[in-house]
C-alpha positions in Angstrom: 61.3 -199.7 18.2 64.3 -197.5 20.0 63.3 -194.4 17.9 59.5 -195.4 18.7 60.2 -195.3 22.6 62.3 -192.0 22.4 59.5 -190.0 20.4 57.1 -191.1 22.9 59.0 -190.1 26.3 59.6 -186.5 24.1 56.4 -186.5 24.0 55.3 -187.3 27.5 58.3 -185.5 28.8 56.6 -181.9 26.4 53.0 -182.6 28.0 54.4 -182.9 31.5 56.7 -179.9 31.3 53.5 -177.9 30.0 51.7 -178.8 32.8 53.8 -177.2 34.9 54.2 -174.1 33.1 50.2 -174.2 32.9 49.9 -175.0 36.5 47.0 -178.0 37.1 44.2 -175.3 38.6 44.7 -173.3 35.1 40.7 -173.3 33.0 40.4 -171.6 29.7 38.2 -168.4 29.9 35.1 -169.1 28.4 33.2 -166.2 26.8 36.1 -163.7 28.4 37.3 -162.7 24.3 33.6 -162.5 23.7 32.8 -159.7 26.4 35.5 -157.4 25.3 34.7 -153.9 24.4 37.3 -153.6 22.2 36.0 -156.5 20.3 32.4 -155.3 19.9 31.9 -152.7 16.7 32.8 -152.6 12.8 35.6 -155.0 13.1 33.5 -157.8 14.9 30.6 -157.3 12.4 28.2 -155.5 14.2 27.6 -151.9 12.5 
């Protein structure tokens, strides 16, 4: 049960410590990788 209760504040104590690097306001681009010119050509499968 001890072992139990330290994995779990690890745990909450990792999330919270993302967060912050993170920052709260941060949202995943969502087609930004998609857009790329570099991206576009032989290597993405459009010859």
């Amino acid at each position: 049960m001890k072992r139990a209760l330290r994995v779990a504040a690890l745990g909450f104590t990792a999330v919270l410590s993302a967060c912050q690097v993170v920052g709260p306001d941060y949202q995943p681009p969502k087609d930004g990788a998609i857009n790329r010119p570099d991206l576009q050509g032989e290597l993405a499968g459009r010859s």
